[in-house]
Phi, psi and omega in degrees: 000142192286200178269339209272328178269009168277340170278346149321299179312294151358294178269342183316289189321328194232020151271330188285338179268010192249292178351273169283334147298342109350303163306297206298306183286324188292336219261300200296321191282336156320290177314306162002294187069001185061203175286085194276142178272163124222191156225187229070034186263145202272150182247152168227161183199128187127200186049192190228102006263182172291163158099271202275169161249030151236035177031051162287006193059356174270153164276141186295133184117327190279152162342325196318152171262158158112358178291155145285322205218114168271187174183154228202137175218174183181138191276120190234020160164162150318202157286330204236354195180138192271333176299117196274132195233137178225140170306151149183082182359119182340268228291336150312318188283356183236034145270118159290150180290182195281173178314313200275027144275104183234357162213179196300322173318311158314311161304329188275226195028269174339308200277350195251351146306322179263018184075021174288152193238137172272115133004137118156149147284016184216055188297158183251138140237189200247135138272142174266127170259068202251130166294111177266351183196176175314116135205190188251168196192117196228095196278163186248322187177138162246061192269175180272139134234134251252146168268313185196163180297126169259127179243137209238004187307316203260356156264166198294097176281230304314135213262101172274178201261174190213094212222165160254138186224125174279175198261005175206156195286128181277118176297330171326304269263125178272142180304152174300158185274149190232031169289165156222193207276172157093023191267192166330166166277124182277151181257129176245148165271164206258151201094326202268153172253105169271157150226144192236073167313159176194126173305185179274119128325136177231075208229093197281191199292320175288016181095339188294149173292159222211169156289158158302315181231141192273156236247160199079194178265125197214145165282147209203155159239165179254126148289142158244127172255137197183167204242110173244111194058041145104006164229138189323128151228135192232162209191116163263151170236158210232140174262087193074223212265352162251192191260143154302148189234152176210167286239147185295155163196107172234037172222131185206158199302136214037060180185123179228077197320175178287155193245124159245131186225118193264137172252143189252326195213153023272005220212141156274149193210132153264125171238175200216138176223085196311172177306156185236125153215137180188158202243103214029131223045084197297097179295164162329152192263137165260112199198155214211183169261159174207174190252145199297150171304000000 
């Protein structure tokens, strides 16, 4: 064999195996796709690094693998009541919501999706937890932190309350939640789903004492502060793909604005419970069914 094909032979060898390997990883980050949104994926942004809460860098709530915890929040009721109660200009309230609305959860989404504002200063929300392998999870402090001020000046009142009602009471149906940050570690299994009411802490970021919530109507994120197998993470969350807005107040001493309020099943129904003004002691309510706009 000459020199010019043993050298040939030489470098073949020992170039064909850098090739494909090249070829192989380029093959794999294609298929890949990077990082894809899709959607309903819940975003979380903050902590060190952003997203899972063991800082895997995927967001929480997304598809992705290699997470401990996903995590997830929604706003589900008061201090006073598991009921979302919502602001909403009259003439909204006596439009029903669409077909694919059939219980209340849906409903509180729609209205809130329609510019509905939920009533109350003292919201609960629910976090959601899901276990990517065996761990412990401990939340610590949940606060509001404010995005921007909502001015509400320039819309079309008058503004009444707006509730969804079932048509028979779910015995499941739990008191509102009054956790707060700092209990025990819940131990999760690999699989499991916790959901955690959980009140505002009311506390600002240097520890001083703060309101639990900023005061008016306001767009907001949840901090979470929380613990996975004993090291610290924080998570701002977001509702779905926006921010939270909170909260309405049109009912004040002697004045109870009108309430419209829809039953979805088994049948739909409206009642309606007019307005109240009076000068101490708040008479009995008057209320009835009436027909949808």
């Amino acid at each position: 064999m000459s020199a010019g094909r043993r050298l040939f032979r030489v470098v073949a060898i020992g170039v064909l195996p850098a090739v494909l390997a090249f070829a192989a990883v380029s093959a794999l980050r294609s298929g890949d796709g990077g990082d894809r949104a899709g959607p309903g994926r819940t975003t979380a942004t903050g902590g060190v690094p952003p997203g899972r809460a063991d800082g895997s860098g995927q967001p929480a709530g997304s598809a992705g693998s290699g997470g401990a915890v996903e995590l997830a929040a929604t706003l589900s009721g008061t201090a006073y009541s598991t009921e979302l109660t919502f602001e909403v200009p009259q003439a909204r309230a006596r439009v029903g919501p669409p077909e694919w609305v059939r219980d209340c959860g849906q409903f509180a989404a729609w209205a809130r999706d329609n510019g509905g504002v939920p009533v109350g200063a003292e919201p609960v929300h629910t976090l959601t937890l899901r276990a990517r392998r065996s761990v412990d999870v401990q939340v610590n402090a949940v606060r509001a932190v404010q995005v921007a001020r909502v001015n509400r000046a320039g819309e079309q009142g008058p503004w009444v309350e707006l509730a969804c009602r079932d048509a028979t009471a779910s015995p499941t149906a739990s008191p509102p939640g009054r956790r707060r940050g700092g209990e025990l570690p819940h131990p999760l299994a690999a699989g499991q789903t916790l959901e955690i009411p959980v009140e505002l802490d009311g506390l600002d970021e240097s520890g001083s004492p703060a309101a639990p919530f900023p005061g008016g109507v306001s767009d907001y994120r949840l901090r979470v502060e929380l613990e996975v197998d004993g090291t610290p993470r924080t998570f701002d969350l977001r509702d779905g793909d926006r921010d939270f807005r909170c909260c309405g107040r049109i009912t004040y001493m002697g004045y109870q604005a009108a309430r419209y309020e829809w039953t979805l099943s088994p049948a739909r129904a409206l009642r309606y419970c007019a307005e109240l003004r009076y000068a101490g002691k708040p008479p009995p309510r008057t209320c009835g069914p009436r027909e949808p706009a």
